[in-house]
N, C-alpha and C positions, 0 to 999 in steps of 0.2 A: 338535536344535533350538537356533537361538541364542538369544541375551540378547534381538535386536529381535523374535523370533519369538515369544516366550515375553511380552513386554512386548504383543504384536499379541492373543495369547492372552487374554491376562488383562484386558486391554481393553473384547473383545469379550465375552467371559463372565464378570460380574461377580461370577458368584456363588461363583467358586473355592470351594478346601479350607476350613473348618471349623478355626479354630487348634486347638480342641476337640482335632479330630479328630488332630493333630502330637505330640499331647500324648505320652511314652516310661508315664504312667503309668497305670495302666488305670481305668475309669470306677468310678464309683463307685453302689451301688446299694441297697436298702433290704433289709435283713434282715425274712423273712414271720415271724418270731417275734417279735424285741422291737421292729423297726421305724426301729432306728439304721442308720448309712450306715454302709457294709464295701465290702471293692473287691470289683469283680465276679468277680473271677480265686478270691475265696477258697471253700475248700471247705469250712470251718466256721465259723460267726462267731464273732470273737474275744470280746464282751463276752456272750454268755448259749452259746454252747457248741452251740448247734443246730447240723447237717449240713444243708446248702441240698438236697439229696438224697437218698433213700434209696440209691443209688449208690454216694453217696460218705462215710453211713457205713459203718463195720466192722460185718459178720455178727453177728446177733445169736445169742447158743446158747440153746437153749432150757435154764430153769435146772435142774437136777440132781435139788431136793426136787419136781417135777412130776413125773421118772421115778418117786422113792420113793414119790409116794401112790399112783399108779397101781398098784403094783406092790401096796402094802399092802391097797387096796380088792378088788384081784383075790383076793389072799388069806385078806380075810376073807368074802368072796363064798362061795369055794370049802369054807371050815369052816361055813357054815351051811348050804350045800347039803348036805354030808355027814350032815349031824342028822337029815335028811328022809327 
């Protein structure tokens, strides 16, 4: 396309690109937790620490004193059954 084809273009459809849109830096968007603006590209917000996903935080483990009650309540289950 040339210079007078591209000037015929833009003429006729006024409503071109969006400078917005030229923009190298990415949008920017409202964090669902504390409600501040974070770019959109992030995958944790910087000022309160939320994951915009469950995705994209890290796996949670389940915590370790949950295995040891379970295991203690099984146990003393089993010593009162025994009485009977």
């Amino acid at each position: 396309m040339t210079d007078d084809d591209e000037e015929e273009f833009e003429s006729h459809h006024p409503e071109g690109p969006d400078p917005s849109d030229m923009s190298d830096e990415p949008a920017e968007v409202h964090c669902p937790y504390c409600k501040r603006e974070i770019s959109e590209e992030a995958l944790q917000c910087p000022y309160c620490g939320s994951y915009m996903s469950r995705e994209d935080a890290p796996a949670s483990h389940k915590p370790w004193w949950w295995i040891v009650a379970v295991v203690l309540l099984v146990l003393l289950l089993l010593k009162y059954l025994r009485r009977w």
